[in-house]
Structures are given as C-alpha cells and as structure tokens.
C-alpha positions in Angstrom: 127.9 76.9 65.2 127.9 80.4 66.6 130.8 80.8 69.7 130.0 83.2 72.5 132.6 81.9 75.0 133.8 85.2 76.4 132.3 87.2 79.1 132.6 91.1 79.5 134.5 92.6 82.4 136.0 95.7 83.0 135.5 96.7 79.6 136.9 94.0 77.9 135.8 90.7 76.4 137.6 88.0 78.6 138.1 84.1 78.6 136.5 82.6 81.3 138.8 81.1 84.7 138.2 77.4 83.5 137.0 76.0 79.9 133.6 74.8 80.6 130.8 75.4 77.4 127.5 74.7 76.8 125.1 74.2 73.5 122.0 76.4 72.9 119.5 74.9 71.5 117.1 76.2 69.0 113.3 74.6 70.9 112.4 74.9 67.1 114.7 72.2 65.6 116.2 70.5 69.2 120.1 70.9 67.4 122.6 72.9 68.7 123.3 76.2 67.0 125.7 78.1 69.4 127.8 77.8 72.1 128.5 79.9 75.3 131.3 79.5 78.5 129.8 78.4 82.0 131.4 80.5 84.5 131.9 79.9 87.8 132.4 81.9 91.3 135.9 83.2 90.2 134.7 84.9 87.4 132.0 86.4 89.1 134.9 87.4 92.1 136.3 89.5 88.8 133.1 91.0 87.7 132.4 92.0 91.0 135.9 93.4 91.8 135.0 95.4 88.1 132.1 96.7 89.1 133.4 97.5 92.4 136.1 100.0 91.3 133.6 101.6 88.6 131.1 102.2 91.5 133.3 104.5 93.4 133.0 107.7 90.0 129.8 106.1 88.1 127.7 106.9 91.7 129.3 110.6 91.6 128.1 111.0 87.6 125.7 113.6 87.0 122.0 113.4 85.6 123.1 114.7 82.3 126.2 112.3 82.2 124.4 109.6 82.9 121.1 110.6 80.2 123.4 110.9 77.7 124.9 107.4 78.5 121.2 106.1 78.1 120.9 108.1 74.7 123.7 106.2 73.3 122.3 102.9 74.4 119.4 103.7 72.9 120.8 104.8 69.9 122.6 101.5 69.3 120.2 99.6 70.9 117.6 100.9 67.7 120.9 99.8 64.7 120.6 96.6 66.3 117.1 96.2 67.0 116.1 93.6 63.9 119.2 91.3 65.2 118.2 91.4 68.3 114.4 90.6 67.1 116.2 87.2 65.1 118.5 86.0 68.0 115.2 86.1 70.4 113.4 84.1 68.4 115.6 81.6 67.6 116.7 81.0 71.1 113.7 80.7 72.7 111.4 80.0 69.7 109.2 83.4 69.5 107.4 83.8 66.2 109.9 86.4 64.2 107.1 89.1 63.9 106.1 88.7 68.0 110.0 88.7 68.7 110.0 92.2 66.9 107.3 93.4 68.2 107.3 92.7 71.6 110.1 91.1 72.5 112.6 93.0 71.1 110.3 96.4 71.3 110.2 95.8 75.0 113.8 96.2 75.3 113.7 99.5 73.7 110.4 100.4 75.4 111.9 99.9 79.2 115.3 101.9 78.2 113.1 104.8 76.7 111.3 104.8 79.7 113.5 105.0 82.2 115.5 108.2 80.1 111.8 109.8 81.1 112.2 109.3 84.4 115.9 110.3 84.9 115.3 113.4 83.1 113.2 115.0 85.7 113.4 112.6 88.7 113.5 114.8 91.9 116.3 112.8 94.2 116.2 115.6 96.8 113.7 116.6 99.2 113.5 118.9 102.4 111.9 117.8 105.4 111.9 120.6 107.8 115.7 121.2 108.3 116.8 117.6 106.6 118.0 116.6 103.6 116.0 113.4 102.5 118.1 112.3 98.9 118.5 109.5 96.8 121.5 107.9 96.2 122.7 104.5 93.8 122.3 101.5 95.8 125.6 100.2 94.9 126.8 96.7 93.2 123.9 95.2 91.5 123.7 91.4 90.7 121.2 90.5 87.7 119.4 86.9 87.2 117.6 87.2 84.0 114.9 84.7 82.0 114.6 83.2 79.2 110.9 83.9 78.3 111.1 87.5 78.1 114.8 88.2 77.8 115.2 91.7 76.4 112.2 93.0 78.6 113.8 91.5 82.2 117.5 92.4 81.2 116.1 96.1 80.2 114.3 96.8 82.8 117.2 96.0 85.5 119.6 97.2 83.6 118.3 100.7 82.7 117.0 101.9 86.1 120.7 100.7 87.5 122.1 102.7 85.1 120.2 105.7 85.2 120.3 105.5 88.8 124.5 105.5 89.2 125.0 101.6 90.0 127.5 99.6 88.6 126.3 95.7 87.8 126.8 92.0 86.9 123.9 90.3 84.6 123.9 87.1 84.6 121.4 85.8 81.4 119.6 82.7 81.4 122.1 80.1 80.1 118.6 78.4 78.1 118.6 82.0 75.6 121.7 83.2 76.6 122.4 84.9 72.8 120.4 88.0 73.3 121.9 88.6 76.4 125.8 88.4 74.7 124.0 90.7 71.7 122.7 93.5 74.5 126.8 93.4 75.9 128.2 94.1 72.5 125.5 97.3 72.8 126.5 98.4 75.8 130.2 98.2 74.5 129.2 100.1 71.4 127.8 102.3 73.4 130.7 103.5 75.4 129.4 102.4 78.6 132.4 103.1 81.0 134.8 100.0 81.7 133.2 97.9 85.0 130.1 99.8 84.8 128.2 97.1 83.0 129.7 93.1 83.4 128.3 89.8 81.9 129.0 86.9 82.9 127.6 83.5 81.6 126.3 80.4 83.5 123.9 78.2 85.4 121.7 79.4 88.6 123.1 76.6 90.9 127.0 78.0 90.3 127.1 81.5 89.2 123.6 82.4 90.2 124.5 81.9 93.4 127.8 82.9 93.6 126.2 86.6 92.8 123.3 86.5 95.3 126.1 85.1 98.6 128.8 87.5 97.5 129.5 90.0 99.8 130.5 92.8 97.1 126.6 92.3 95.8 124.5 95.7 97.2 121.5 94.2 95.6 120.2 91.1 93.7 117.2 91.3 91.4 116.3 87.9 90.0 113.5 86.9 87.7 112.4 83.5 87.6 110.4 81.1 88.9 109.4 81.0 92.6 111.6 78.0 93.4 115.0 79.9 92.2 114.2 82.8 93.8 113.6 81.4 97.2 117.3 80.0 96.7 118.5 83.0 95.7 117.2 85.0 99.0 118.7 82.3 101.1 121.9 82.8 99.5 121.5 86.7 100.0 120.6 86.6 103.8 123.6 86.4 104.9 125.5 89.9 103.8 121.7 91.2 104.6 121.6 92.8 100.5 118.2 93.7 99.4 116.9 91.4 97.3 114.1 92.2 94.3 112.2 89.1 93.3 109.5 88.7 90.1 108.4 85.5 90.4 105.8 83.2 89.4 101.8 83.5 88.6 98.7 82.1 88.4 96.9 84.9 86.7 93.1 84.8 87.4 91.0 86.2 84.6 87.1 86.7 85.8 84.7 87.7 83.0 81.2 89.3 84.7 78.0 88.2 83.7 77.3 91.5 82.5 80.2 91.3 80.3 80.5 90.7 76.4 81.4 87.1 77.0 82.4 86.4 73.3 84.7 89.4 73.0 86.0 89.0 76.5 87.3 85.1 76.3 88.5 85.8 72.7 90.9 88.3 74.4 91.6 86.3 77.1 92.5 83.1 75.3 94.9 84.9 73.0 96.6 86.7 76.0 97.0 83.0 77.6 98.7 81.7 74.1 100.7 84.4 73.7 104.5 83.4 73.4 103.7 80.1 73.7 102.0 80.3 77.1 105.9 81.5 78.7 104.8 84.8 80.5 104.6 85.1 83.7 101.7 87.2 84.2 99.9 84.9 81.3 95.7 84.9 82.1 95.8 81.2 82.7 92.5 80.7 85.0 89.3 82.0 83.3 86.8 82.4 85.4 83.2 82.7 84.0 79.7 82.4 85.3 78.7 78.6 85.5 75.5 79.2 83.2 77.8 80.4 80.2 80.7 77.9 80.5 79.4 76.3 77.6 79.3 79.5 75.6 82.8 80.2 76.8 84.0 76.6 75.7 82.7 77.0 72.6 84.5 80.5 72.3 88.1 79.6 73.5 87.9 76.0 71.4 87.8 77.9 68.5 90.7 80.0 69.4 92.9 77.1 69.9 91.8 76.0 67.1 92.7 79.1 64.9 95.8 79.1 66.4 99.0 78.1 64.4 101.5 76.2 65.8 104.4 75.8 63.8 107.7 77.9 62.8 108.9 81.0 64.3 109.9 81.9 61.0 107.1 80.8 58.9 104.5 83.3 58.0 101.3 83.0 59.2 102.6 81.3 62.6 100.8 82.6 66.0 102.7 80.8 68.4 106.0 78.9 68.1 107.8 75.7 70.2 107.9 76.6 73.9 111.6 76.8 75.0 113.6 73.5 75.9 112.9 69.8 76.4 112.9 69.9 80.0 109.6 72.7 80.0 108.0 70.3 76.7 108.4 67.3 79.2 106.8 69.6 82.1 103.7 70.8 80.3 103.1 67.3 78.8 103.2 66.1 82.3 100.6 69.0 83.6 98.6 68.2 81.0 98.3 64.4 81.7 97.5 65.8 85.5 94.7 67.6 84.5 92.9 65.0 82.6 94.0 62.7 85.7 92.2 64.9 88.1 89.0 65.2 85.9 89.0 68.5 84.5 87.4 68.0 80.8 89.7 68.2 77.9 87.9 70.6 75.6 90.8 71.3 72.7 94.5 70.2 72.5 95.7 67.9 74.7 98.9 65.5 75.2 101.4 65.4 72.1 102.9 67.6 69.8 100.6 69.1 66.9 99.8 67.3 63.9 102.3 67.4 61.0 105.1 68.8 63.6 107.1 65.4 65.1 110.3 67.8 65.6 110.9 70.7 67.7 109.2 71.7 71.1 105.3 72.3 70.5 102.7 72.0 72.5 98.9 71.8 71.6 97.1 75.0 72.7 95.0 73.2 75.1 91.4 74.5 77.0 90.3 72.6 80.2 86.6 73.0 81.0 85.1 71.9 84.9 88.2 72.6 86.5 88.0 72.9 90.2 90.8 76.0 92.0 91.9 72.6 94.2 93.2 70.6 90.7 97.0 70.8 90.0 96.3 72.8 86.8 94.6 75.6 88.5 97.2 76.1 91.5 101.1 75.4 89.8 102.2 77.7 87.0 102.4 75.6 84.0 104.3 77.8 81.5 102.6 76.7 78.4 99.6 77.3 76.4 96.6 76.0 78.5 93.9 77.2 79.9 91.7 76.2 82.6 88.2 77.3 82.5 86.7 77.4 85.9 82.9 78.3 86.4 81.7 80.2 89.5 78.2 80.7 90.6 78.4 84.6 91.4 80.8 87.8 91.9 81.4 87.1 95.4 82.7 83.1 94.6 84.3 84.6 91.5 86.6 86.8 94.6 87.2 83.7 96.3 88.2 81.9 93.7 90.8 84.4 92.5 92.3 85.0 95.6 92.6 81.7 96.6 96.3 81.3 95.2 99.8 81.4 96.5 100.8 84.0 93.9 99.6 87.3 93.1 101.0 89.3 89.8 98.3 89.9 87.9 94.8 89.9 87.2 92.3 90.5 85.0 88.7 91.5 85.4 85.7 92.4 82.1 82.6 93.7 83.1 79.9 96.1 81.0 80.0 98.5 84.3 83.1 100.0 84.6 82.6 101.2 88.1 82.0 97.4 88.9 84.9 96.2 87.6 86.9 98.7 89.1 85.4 97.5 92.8 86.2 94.0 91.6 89.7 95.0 91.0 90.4 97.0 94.3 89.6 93.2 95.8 91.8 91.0 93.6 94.8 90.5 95.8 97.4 91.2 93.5 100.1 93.6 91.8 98.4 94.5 89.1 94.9 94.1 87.7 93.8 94.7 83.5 90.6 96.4 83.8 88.2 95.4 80.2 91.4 94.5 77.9 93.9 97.4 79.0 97.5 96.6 78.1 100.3 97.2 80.2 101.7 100.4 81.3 105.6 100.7 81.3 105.5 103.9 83.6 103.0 101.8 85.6 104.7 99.4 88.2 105.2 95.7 87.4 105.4 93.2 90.3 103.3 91.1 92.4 102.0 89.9 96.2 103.0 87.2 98.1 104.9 84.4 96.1 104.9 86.0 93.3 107.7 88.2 94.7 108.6 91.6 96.2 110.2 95.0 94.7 108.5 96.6 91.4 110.1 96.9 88.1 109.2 99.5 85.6 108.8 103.1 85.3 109.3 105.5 88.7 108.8 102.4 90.8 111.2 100.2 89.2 113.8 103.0 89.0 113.1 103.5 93.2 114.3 100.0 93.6 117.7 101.1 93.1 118.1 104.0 95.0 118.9 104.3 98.9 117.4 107.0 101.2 119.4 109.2 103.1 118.4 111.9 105.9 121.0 114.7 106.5 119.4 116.1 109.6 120.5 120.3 109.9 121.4 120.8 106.3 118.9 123.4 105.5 119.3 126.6 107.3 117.7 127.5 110.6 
C-alpha cells in the first residue's frame, strides 16, 4: 500500500490538521493500492495563508525569473515523465501506452507551451497617454479531474506560474497519485516556498472551502457541470473570478459529401478514446438518414475491434473506466437508452466477456436515436455512441445546437469551404474541421454549460492576468 498522507505547504510536506485517509482504487482490479489524507478547511486556511505571503515577491519576479522557473519544471517534469505515465494509468485505468502518450505527454505539452508564450508575451500597451499592463491575478484555487489529470493540473498550473500567481491545487481525490507525483516536481524543481500548495480532499469540504475563501483571487475548476455550478455559488460571495470547463455533449456531423467510411472510423475511435472519459469526447454522430445503415455497419466494427481489457496488457485499446460509482452510471445510461428505444447496435449492458473484475464497459453504438432521448442530451462519460440520422445540412444545424453544452464539435465534409460554413454555425468553443487534432496554442473551452474562461495557449495564459490603465504615464 502506497501512503501519500502529507500535503505540501509553504515549501514543506505537512501532516494534515485532523487524521482522516482515504483508499485509491485501481478501476482495473477494484482493491486498494494507496492511500491519501482528506483535508479539510483548516488546511486549506494554511495553504492559503502560504500562498498569500509568497504572492506579495512571486507577482514582482521578472519574465526571465519566472521562464527559468518553468525550465526547471520542465526539466524534471521530462526525469519523471515514464512515472508519471504508470501512476496515471493505474489510477484511473488508461492503457500504459495512451497514458504515455497522451496523458502524460499532455502534461509536458501544456508546460512547454506556456514557456512560448511567456517568453515573448507583450504585458504592456500604450493607449494614447495610458498605460494599459498586465498584472498576476493573485491567489489561485485549483479543482482538478480525474479523466485527464496531468493535462487539467498543467494547464492551470503553468499559465499561474508564468503569469506571477501563487496557488492551491486541489486533485481529484478518485486519481489523486499523479497529482502528489507533479508536487514532488515542483519541489524538485525549486519552486519558491508558498508559491505552489497541494492540498488533498473531497469537493464538498475542501473544494469548497477554496472557492468561499476570501484569500482565493481566482478559482478554476474542471469537472462536471453540477460541481461547478456549486463551486460559483460558493465563489459569489467575495465576487473572485471564477474559470469553469465543464461538461459536453460533442456533436459530430459527417456531410453527405463526405468519405463516410473514413469519417465514422475516426469518429468512433475519438468517442472510445480513454474509455469514453473526455469531456470534449464526439459522442453524437450525426449522419445523413440514407447512410445510417452504412454508418452502423462502420462503427459496429470498431467496437468490435476494440480491446477491452488491461491497462498494462499489450494490445489493449481502452482500459476500465475510473470507479464504481461512473461503472454503475454508464450501466444505468445504457439501460435508458434501450428503455427509450434507441437500437442497440454493438455492446450493451455488462462488463466484456472474459473480464468479471475491474470497471469495463462494453464499447457500445446506438442507432435511431432521437436529440430528445436521455442518451443524446446528458454526458455519459463512457464509451457509447449515439448515432443519430438527419435528413439534410440544415436539420443536421439544428440538431447540433440543440444542447445545453457547447465545447466542441466536429464537422467532415469533401468541400472544405462547406465545412468551414458549417463550422462558423455550430454553437460552440471549438469545432475539428475533417479530423484536425487539437491545438495547444489554440484556446480550449466552451459555450453556455459547458463553462466560461479558456485554457491553453495565449488565451489560457490571459485568464490569469488583471488589466490595469495608468491614465498620464506616457509623456504629453
């Protein structure tokens, strides 16, 4: 049994106020295999206090202090890389070869990054005879995931950094290992004491004992659209900005004019990928109503090709999705669908065959599945699919609009210039044009209740600066 019962504060590893621990569970075997502390608001009244004091000379560092900081993160970020790559997966079940490269990788990717942007990142401006300059927003309070741990705790810790804050993270408690791993990094890396605090437990007590403290400048929480709602009540009070990346419902229309085959091969994939746990996950794939056959055909045989089993076994595509409580959700979502009427076209209730231990899911296709049916409006976190057919470009729109979220999108078509007008009409953050990846100088984020604030690149970097006007500094 691994113990991880201190948090990080001031510098220092620290027992917690009041002995309170909690098992991780590896999803892949359901036993216990570490052990963290559960803090509580006093703790976090330290961190804060920590991070506090450090505020007052970290704001006042210069650009070069602070890129050579992010060098030496870097630096020991890349020693550690491989352990981090093997405490992902086994805390939140990623395939060992996905959880180096990508889940790990985008750790390193989003710190790279954001050394880019610092290096040549104009934070003054004149305006006639003003001063318009950027300055650290202050006290930062981090809420991070467990689906993509290393990319969400990167990408808020980085920009804070680069930008002069001072911070308190606060990991998921589900995969709270990578999250202890990044600290010892950050302590390696001679990140000055208070700059940087960790400190472990659950949303409902040190959650929100960050996002109501008055010391907090800014929370940015990433999680699902429930928790972050409580988490901007909490914040209303002391009036602290408050960055959100929430939940989605990512539509994925294929064009008639489109190489169907190619197109839902991709899209399928992207929609299994780590186990269906990605927010921005292609989960509603929209294609014309006379080819839903050919696209059933096409995304039954990628759930069929894909290998449920081991994160550590070779040859695995997808491993166990993350805890009991999400395996009991999915199944649940699942049983709706086929409730409802949508046709079950591959996978269904139940683990896979020859697996009676550890949290798998079937990768599962729907057919005939109507935007009204549960499956097609509530995020499911898993790996199913709902196929829906629409009848032509203008009901394809519709039909991905018609959501409460809005993070991404995706849109295939053989005319580029058609699926870049198709795009300019998808309400949402972001929008993959014919397969593009992601961009991490591009901005991440999304509309409506998928959340508000960007993350990544410039725009994430922004988040964390204040704007100030100093009318009459230039000369007359």
């Amino acid at each position: 049994m691994q113990e991880a019962l201190m948090f990080y504060v001031d510098g220092a590893w620290v027992a917690p106020s009041a002995p309170k621990t909690l098992d991780v569970i590896n999803p892949a075997t359901e036993e216990a295999y570490a052990r963290i502390s559960l803090g509580n608001a006093a703790d976090v009244d330290k961190a804060v206090a920590a991070a506090t004091r450090a505020f007052a000379s970290f704001s006042r560092t210069s650009r070069q202090e602070r890129v050579e900081l992010l060098e030496s993160v870097i630096a020991v970020y890349k020693k550690r890389h491989d352990e981090m790559a093997e405490t992902i997966s086994r805390e939140m079940g990623a395939p060992i070869g996905f959880a180096r490269q990508a889940q790990a990788a985008a750790g390193l990717g989003h710190l790279a990054q954001v050394l880019d942007v610092l290096r040549t990142y104009a934070f003054d401006e004149v305006v006639n005879r003003t001063l318009v300059t950027r300055e650290p927003v202050g006290v930062c309070g981090f809420i991070t995931p467990w689906n993509w741990p290393m990319n969400q705790i990167a990408c808020k810790v980085g920009p804070a950094l680069a930008a002069g804050c001072t911070m308190v993270l606060k990991p998921s408690e589900v995969a709270p290992m990578s999250g202890y791993l990044f600290t010892e990094i950050m302590h390696e890396a001679g990140v000055p004491a208070g700059v940087y605090n960790m400190v472990n437990g659950d949303g409902p007590t040190v959650g929100q004992a960050l996002a109501r403290h008055p010391g907090i400048d800014m929370m940015s929480f990433t999680g699902s659209t429930r928790a972050g709602i409580l988490v901007a009540k909490a914040a209303a009070d002391t009036v602290k900005r408050v960055h959100q990346e929430l939940g989605g419902k990512s539509p994925n229309i294929i064009l008639d004019d489109a190489d169907l085959q190619r197109a839902v091969t991709h899209g399928v994939r992207q929609c299994f990928s780590n186990s269906g746990q990605s927010c921005n996950a292609p989960t509603r794939l929209l294609v014309p109503a006379g080819r839903q056959e050919e696209a059933i055909a096409v995304a039954a045989r990628i759930a069929a090709e894909t290998v449920v089993g081991d994160p550590w076994a070779e040859g695995t595509t997808i491993g166990p999705v993350v805890s009991e409580a999400q395996f009991n959700k999915i199944q649940a979502l699942i049983d709706t669908g086929i409730a409802e009427g949508a046709r079950l076209v591959a996978g269904g209730p139940g683990r896979p065959e020859g697996l009676a231990r550890g949290y798998y899911v079937r990768p599962t296709v729907f057919a005939d599945v109507r935007n009204d049916m549960t499956i097609a409006r509530e995020e499911i976190f898993g790996p199913v699919l709902s196929i829906l057919p629409y009848a032509d470009e203008e009901e394809a729109i519709a039909i991905a609009n018609d959501t409460v979220y809005g993070l991404s999108s995706y849109v295939t078509s053989g005319d580029i210039e058609r699926a870049r007008r198709v795009a300019r009409r998808i309400r949402a953050g972001m929008v993959h044009i014919n397969g593009a990846p992601g961009d991490l100088a591009a901005a991440f984020g999304g509309y409506r209740q998928s959340g508000n604030g960007r993350e990544w690149g410039r725009y994430g970097f922004e988040d964390f600066l204040e704007v100030k006007s100093m009318f009459g500094y230039a000369a007359a």
